[in-house]
Biopython code that builds the backbone (N, CA, C, O; Angstrom):
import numpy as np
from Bio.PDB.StructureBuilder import StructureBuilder

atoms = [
    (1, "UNK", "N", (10.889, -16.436, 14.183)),
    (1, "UNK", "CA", (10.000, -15.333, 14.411)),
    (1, "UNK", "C", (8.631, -15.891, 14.786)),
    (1, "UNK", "O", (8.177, -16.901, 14.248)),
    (2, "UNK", "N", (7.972, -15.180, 15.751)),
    (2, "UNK", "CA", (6.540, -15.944, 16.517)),
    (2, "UNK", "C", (5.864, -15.146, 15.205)),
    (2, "UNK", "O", (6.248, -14.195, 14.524)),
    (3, "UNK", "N", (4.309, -16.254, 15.178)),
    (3, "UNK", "CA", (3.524, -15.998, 15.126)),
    (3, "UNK", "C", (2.923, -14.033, 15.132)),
    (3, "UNK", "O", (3.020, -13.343, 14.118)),
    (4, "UNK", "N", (2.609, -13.735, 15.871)),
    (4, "UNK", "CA", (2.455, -11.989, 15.917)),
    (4, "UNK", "C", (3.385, -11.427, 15.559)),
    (4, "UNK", "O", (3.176, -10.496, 14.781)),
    (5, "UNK", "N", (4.665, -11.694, 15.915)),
    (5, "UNK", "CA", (5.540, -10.761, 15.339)),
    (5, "UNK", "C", (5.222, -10.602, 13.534)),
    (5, "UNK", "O", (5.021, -9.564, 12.904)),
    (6, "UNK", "N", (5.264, -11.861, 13.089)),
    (6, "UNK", "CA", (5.110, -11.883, 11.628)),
    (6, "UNK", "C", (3.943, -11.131, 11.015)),
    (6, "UNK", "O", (3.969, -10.411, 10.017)),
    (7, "UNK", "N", (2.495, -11.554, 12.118)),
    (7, "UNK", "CA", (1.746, -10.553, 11.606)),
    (7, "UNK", "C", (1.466, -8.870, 12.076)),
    (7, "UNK", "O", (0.444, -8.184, 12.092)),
    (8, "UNK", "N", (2.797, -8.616, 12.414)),
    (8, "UNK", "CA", (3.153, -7.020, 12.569)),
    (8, "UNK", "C", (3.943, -6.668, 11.977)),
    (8, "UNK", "O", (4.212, -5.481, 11.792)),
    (9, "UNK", "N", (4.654, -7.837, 11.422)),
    (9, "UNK", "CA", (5.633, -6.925, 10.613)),
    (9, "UNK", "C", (4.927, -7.177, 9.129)),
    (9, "UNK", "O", (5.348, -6.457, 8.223)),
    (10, "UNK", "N", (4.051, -7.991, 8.855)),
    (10, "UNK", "CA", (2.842, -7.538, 7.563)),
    (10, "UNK", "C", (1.857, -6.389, 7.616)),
    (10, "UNK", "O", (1.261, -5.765, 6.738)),
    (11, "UNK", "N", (1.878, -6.333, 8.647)),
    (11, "UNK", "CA", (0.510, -4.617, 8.436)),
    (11, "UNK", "C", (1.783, -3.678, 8.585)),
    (11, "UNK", "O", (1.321, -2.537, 8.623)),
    (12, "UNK", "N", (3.267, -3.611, 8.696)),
    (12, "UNK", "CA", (4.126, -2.647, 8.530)),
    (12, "UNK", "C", (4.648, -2.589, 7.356)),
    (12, "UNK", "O", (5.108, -1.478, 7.092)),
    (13, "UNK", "N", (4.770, -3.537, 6.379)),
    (13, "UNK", "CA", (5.457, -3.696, 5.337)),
    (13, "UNK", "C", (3.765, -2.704, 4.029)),
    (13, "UNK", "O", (3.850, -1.869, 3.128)),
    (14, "UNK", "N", (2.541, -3.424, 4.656)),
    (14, "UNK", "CA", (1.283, -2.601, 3.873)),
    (14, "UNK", "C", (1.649, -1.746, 4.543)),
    (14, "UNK", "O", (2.633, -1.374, 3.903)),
    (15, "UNK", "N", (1.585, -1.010, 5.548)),
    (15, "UNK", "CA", (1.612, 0.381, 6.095)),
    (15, "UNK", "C", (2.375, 1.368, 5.028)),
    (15, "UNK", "O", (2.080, 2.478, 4.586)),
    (16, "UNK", "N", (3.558, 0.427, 4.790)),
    (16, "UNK", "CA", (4.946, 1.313, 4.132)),
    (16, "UNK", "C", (4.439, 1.305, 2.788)),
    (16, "UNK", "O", (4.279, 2.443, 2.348)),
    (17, "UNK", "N", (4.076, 0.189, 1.838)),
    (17, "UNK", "CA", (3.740, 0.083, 0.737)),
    (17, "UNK", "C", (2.582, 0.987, 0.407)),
    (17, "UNK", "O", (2.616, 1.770, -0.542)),
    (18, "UNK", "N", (1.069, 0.790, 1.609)),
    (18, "UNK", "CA", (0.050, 1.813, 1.060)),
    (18, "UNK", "C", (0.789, 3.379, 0.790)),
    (18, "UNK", "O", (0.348, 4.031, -0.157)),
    (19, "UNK", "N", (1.471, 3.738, 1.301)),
    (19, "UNK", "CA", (1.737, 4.822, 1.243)),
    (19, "UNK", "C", (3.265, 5.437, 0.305)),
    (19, "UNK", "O", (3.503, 6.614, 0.032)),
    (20, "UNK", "N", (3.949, 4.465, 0.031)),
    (20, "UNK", "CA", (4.571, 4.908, -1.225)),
    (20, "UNK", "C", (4.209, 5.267, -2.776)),
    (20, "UNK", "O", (4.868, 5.752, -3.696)),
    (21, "UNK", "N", (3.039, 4.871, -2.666)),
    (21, "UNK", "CA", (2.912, 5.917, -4.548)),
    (21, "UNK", "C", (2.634, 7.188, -4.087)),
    (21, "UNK", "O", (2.438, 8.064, -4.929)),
    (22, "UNK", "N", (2.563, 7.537, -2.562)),
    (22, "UNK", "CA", (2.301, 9.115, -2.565)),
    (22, "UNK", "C", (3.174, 9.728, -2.154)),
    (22, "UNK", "O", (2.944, 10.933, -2.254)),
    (23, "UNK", "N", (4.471, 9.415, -1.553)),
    (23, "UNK", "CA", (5.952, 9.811, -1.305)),
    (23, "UNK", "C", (6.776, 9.850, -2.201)),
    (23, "UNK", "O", (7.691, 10.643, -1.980)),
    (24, "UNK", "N", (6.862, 8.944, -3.772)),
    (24, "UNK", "CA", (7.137, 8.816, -5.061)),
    (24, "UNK", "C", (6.809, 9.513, -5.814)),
    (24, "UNK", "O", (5.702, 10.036, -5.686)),
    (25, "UNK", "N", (7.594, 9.803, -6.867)),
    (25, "UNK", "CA", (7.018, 10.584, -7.655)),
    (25, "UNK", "C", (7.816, 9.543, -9.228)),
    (25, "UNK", "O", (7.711, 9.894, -10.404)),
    (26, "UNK", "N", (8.379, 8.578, -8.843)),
    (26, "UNK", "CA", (8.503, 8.049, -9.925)),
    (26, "UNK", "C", (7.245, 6.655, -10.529)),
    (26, "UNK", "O", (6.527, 6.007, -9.768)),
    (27, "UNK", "N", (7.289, 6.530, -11.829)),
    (27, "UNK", "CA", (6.378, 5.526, -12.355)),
    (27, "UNK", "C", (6.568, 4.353, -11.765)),
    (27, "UNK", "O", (7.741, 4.131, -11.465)),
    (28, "UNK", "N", (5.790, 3.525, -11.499)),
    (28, "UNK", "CA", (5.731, 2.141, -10.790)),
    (28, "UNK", "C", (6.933, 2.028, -9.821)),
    (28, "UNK", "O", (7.636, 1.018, -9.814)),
    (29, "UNK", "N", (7.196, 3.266, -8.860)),
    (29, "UNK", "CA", (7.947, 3.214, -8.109)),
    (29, "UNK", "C", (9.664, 3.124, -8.842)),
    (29, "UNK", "O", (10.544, 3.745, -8.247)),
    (30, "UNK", "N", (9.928, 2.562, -9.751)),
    (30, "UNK", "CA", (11.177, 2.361, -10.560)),
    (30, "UNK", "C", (11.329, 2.827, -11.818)),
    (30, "UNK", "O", (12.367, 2.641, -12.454)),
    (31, "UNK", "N", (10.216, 3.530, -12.321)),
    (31, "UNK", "CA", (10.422, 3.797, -13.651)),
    (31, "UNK", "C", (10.910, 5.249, -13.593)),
    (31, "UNK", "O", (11.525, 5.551, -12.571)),
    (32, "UNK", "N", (10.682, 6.499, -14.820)),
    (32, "UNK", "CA", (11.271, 7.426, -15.127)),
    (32, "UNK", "C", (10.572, 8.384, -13.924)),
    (32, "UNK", "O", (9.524, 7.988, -13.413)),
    (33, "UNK", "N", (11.037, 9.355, -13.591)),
    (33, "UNK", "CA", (10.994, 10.554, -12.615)),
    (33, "UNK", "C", (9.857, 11.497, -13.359)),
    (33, "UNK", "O", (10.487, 12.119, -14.215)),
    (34, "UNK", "N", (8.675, 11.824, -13.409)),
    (34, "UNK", "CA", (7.912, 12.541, -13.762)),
    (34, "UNK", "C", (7.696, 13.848, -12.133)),
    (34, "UNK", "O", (7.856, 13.630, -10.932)),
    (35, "UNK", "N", (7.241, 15.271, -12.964)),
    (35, "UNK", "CA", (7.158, 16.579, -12.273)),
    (35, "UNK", "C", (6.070, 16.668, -11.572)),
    (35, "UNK", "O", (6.116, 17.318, -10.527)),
    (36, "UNK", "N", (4.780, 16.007, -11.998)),
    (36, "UNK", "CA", (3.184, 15.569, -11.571)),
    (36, "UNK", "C", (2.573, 14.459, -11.995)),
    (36, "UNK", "O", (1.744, 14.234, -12.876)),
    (37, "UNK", "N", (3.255, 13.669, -11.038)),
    (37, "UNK", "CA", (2.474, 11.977, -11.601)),
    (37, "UNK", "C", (0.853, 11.575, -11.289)),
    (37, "UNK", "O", (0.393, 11.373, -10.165)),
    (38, "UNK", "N", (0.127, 11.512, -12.531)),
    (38, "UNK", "CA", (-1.267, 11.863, -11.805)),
    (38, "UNK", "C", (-1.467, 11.141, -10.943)),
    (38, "UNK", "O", (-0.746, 10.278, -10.444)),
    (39, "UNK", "N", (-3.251, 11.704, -10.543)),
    (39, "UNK", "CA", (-3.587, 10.517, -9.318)),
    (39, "UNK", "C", (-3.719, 9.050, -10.010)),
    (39, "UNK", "O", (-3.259, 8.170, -9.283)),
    (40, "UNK", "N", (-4.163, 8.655, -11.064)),
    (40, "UNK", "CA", (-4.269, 7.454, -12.118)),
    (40, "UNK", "C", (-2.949, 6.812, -11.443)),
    (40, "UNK", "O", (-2.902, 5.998, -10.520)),
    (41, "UNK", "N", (-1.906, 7.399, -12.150)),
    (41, "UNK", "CA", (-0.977, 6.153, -11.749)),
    (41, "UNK", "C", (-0.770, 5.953, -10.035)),
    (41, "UNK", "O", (-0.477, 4.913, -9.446)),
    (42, "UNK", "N", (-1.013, 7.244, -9.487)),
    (42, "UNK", "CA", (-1.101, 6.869, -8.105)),
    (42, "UNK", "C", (-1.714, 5.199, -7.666)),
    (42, "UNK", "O", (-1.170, 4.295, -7.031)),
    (43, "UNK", "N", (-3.088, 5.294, -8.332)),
    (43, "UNK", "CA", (-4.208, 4.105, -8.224)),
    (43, "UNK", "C", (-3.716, 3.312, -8.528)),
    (43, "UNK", "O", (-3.773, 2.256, -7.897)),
    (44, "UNK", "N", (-3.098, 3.436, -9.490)),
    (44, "UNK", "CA", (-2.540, 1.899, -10.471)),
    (44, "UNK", "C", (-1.558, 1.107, -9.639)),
    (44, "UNK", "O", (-1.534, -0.123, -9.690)),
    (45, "UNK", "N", (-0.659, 1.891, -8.790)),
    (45, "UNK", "CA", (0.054, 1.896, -7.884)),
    (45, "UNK", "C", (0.008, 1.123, -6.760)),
    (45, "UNK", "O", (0.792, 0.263, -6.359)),
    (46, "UNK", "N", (-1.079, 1.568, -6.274)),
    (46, "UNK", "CA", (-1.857, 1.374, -4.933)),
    (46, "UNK", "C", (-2.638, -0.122, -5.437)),
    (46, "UNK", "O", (-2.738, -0.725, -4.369)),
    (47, "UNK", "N", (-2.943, -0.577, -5.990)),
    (47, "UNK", "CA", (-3.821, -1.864, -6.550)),
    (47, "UNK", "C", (-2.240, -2.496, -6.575)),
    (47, "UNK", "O", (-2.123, -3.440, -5.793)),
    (48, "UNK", "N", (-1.115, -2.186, -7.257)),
    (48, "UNK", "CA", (-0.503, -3.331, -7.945)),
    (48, "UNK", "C", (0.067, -3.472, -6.065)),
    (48, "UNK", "O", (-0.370, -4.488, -5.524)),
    (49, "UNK", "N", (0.766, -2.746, -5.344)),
    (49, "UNK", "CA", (1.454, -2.562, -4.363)),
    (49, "UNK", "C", (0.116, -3.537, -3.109)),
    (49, "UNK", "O", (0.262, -4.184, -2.072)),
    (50, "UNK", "N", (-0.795, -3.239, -3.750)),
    (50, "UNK", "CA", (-1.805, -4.142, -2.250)),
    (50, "UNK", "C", (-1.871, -5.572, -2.592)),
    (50, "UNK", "O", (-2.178, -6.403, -1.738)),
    (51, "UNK", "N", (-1.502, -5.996, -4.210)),
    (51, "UNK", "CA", (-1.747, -7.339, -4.410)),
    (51, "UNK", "C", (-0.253, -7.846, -4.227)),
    (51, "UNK", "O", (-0.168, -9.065, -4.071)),
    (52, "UNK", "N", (0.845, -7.194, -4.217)),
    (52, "UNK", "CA", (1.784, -7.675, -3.668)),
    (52, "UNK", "C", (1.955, -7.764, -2.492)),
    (52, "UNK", "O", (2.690, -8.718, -2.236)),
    (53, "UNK", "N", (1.564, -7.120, -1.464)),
    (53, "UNK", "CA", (1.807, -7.432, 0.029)),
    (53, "UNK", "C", (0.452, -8.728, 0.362)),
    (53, "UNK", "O", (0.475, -9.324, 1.439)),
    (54, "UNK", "N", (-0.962, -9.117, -0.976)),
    (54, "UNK", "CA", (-1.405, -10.177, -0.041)),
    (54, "UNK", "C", (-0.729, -11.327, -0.315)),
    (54, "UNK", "O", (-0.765, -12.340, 0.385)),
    (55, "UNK", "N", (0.046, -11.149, -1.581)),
    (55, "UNK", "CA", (0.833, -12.128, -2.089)),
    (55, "UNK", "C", (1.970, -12.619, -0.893)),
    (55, "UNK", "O", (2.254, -13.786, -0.621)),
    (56, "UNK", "N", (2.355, -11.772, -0.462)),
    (56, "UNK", "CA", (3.728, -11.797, 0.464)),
    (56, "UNK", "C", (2.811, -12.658, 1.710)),
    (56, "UNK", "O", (3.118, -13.758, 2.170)),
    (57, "UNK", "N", (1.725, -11.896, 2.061)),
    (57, "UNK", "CA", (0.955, -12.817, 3.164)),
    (57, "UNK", "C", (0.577, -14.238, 3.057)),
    (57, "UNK", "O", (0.696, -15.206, 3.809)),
    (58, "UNK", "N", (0.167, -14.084, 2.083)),
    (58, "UNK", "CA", (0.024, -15.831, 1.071)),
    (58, "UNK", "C", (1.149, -16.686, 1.941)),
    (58, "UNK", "O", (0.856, -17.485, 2.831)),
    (59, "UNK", "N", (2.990, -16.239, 1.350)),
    (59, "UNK", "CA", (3.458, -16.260, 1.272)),
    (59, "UNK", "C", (4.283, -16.987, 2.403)),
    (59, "UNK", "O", (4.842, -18.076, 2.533)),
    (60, "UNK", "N", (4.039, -15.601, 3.321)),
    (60, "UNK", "CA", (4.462, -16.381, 4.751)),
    (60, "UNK", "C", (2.964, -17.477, 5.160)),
    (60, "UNK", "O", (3.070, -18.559, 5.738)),
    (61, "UNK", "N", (2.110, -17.078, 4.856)),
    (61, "UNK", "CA", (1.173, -18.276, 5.400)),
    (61, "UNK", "C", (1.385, -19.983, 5.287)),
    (61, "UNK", "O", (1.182, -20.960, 6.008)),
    (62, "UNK", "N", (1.991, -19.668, 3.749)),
    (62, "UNK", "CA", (2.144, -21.115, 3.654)),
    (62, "UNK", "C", (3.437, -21.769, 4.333)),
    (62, "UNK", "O", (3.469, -22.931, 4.736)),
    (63, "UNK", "N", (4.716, -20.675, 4.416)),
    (63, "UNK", "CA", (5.869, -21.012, 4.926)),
    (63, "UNK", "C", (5.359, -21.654, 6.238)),
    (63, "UNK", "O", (5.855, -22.738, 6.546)),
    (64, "UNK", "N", (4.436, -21.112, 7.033)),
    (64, "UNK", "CA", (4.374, -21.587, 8.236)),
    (64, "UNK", "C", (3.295, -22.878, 8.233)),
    (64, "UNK", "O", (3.109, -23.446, 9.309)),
    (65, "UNK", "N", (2.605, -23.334, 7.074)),
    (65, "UNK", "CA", (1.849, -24.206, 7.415)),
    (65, "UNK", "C", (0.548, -24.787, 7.312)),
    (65, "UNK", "O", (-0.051, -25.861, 7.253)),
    (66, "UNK", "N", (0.419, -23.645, 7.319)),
    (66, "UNK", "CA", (-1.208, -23.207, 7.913)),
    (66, "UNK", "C", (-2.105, -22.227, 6.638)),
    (66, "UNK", "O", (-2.667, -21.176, 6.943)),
    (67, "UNK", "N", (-2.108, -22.691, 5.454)),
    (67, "UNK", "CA", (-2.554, -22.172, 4.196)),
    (67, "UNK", "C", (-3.637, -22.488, 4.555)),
    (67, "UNK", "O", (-3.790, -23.533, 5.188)),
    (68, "UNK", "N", (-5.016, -21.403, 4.145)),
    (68, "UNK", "CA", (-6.403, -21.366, 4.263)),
    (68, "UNK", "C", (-7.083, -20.873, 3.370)),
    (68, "UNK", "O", (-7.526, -19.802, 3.787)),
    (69, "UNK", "N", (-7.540, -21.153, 1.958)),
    (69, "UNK", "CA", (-8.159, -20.964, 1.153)),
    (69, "UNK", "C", (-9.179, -19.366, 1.463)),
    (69, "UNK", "O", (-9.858, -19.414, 2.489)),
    (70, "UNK", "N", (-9.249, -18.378, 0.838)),
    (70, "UNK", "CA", (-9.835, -17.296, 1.195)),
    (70, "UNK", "C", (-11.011, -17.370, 0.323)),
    (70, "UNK", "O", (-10.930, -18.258, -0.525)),
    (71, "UNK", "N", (-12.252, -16.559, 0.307)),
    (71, "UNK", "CA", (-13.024, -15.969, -0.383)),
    (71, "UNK", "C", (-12.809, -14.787, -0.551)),
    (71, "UNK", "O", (-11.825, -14.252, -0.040)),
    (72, "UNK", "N", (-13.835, -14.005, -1.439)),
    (72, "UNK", "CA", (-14.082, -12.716, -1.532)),
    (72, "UNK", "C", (-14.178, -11.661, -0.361)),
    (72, "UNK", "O", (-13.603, -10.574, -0.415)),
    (73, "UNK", "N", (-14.819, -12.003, 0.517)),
    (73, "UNK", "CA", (-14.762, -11.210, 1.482)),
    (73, "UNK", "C", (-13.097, -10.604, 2.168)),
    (73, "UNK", "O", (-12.803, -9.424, 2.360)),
    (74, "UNK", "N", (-12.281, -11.732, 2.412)),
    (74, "UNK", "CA", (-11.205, -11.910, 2.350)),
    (74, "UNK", "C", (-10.209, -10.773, 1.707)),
    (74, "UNK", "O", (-9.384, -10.051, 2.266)),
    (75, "UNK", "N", (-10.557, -10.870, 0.444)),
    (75, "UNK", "CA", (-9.968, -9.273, -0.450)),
    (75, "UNK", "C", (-10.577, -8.343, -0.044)),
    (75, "UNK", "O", (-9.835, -7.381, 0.154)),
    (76, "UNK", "N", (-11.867, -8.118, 0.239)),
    (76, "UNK", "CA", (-12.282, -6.605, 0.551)),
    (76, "UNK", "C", (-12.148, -6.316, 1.305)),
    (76, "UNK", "O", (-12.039, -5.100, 1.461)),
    (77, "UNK", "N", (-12.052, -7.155, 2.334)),
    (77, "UNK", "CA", (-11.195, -6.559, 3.766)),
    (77, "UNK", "C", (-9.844, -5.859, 3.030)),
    (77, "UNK", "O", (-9.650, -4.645, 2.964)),
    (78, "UNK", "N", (-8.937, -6.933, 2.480)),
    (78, "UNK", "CA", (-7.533, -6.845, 3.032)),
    (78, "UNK", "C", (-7.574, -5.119, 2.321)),
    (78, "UNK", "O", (-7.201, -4.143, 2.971)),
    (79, "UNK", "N", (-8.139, -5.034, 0.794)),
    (79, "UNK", "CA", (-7.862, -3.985, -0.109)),
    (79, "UNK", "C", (-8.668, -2.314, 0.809)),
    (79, "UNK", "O", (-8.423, -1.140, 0.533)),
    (80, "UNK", "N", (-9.730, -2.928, 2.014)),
    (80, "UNK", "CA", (-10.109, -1.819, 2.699)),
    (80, "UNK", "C", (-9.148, -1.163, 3.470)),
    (80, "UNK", "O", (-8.946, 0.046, 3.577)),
    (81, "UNK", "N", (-8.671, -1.957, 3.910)),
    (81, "UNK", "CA", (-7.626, -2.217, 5.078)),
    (81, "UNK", "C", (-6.460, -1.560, 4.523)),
    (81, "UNK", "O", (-5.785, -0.875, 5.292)),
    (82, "UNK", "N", (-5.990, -1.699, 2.850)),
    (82, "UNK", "CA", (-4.634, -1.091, 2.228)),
    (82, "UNK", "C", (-5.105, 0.234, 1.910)),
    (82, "UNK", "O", (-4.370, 1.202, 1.717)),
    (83, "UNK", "N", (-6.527, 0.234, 1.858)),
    (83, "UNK", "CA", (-6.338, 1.905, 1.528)),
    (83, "UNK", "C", (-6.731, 2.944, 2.988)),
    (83, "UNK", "O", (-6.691, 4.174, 3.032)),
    (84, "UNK", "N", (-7.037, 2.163, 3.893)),
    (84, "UNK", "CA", (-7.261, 2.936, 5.115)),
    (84, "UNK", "C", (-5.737, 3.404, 5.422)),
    (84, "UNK", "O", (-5.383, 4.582, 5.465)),
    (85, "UNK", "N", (-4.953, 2.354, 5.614)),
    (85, "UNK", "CA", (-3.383, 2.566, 5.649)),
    (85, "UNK", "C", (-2.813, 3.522, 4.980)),
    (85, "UNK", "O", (-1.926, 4.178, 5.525)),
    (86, "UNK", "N", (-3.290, 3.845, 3.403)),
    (86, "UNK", "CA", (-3.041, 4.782, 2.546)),
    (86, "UNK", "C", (-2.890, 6.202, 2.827)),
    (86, "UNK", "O", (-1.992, 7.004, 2.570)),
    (87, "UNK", "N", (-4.376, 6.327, 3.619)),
    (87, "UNK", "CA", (-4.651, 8.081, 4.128)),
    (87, "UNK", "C", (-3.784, 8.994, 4.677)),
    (87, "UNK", "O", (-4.180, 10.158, 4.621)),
    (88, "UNK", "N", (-2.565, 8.776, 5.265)),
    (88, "UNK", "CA", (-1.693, 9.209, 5.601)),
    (88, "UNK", "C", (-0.918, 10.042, 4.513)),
    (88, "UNK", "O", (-0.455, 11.181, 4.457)),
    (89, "UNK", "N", (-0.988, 8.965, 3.681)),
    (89, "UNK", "CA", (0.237, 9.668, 2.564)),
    (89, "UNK", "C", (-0.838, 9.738, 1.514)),
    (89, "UNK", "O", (-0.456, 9.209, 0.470)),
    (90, "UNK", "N", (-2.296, 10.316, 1.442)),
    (90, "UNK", "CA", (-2.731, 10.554, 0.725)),
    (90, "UNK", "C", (-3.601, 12.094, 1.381)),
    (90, "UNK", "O", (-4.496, 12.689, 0.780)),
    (91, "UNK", "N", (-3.225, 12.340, 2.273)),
    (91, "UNK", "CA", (-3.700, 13.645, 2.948)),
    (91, "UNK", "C", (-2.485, 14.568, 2.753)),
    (91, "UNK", "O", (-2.595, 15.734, 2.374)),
    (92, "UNK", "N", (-1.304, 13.956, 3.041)),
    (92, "UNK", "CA", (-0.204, 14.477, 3.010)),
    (92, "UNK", "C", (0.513, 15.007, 1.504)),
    (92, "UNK", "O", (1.408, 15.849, 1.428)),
    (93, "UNK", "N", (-0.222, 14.178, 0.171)),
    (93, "UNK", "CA", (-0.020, 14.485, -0.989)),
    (93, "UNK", "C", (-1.145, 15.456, -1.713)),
    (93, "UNK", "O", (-1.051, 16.083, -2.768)),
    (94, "UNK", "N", (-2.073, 15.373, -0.920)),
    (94, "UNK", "CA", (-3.175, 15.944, -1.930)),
    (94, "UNK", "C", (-3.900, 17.143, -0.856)),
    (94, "UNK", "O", (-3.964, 18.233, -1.425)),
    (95, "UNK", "N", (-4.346, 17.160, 0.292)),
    (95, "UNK", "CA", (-4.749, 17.540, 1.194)),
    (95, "UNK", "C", (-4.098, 18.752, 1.781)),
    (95, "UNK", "O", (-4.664, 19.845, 1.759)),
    (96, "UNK", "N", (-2.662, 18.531, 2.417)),
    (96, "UNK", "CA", (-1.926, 19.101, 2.951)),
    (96, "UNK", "C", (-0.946, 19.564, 2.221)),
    (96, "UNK", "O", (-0.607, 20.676, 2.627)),
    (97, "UNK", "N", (-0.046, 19.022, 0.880)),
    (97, "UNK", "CA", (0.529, 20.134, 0.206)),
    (97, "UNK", "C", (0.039, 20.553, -0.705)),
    (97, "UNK", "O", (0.867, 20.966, -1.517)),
    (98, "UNK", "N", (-1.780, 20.749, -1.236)),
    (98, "UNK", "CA", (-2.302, 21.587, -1.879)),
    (98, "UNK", "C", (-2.172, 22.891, -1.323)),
    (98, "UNK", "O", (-1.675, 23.934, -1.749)),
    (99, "UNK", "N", (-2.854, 22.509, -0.051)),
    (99, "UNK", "CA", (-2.828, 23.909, 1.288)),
    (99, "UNK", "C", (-1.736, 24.870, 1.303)),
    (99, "UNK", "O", (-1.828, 26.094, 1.211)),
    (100, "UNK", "N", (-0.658, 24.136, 1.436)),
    (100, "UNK", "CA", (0.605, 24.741, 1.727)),
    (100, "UNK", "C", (0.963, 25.486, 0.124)),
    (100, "UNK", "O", (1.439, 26.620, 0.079)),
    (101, "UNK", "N", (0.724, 24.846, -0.892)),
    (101, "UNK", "CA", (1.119, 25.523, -2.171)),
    (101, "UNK", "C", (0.094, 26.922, -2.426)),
    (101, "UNK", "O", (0.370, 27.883, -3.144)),
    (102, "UNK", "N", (-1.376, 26.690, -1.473)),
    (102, "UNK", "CA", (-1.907, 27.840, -2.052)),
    (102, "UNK", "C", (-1.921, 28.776, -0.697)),
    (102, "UNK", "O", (-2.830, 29.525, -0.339)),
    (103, "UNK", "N", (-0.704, 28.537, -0.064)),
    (103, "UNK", "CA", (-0.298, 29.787, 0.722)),
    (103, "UNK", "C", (0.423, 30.353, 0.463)),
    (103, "UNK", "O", (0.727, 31.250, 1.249)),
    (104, "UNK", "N", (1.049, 30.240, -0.586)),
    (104, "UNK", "CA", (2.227, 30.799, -0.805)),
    (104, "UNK", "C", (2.457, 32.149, -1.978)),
    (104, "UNK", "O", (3.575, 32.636, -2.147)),
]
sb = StructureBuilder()
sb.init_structure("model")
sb.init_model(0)
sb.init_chain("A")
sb.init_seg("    ")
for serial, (resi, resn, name, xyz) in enumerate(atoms, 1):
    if name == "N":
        sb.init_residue(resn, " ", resi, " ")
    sb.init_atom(name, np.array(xyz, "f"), 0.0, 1.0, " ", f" {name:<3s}", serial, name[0])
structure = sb.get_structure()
């Protein structure tokens, strides 16, 4: 796999991840099935799910070679970047089927 491909199929794998604690409705994605999982664990969610995909980036970085020590800046990108990705399925959970519930 080239180079770009790998780093497209990492902003797809965050794409998919930012946005599963809001398509879920279970605890840490695997735990018990709750009726209204607050926004809290949503968050909790969203933090544990963004440090696993930089982990995964880590990950392939080093497979290929080319490991580069990050700073801080480094995380606030990546964690800006996981929750910009987020908005989708956070308009769609909070935004758009509030709307729809108070049409009804």
């Amino acid at each position: 796999m080239g180079a770009s491909a790998t780093v497209w199929m990492l902003l797809g794998v965050g794409f998919v991840a930012a946005n599963l604690p809001f398509f879920n409705e279970r605890i840490l994605l695997l735990g018990p099935r709750r009726p209204d999982k607050g926004v809290g664990w949503r968050l909790i969610e969203l933090l544990l799910l963004a440090a696993l995909t930089v982990a995964l980036g880590m990950l392939v970085e080093e497979r290929s070679g080319q490991h580069h020590a990050q700073g801080w800046p480094f995380y606030t990108v990546a964690l800006c970047l996981f929750i910009t990705f987020a908005f989708p399925g956070f308009v769609w959970r909070h935004l758009r089927r509030g709307a729809l519930a108070h049409d009804r």
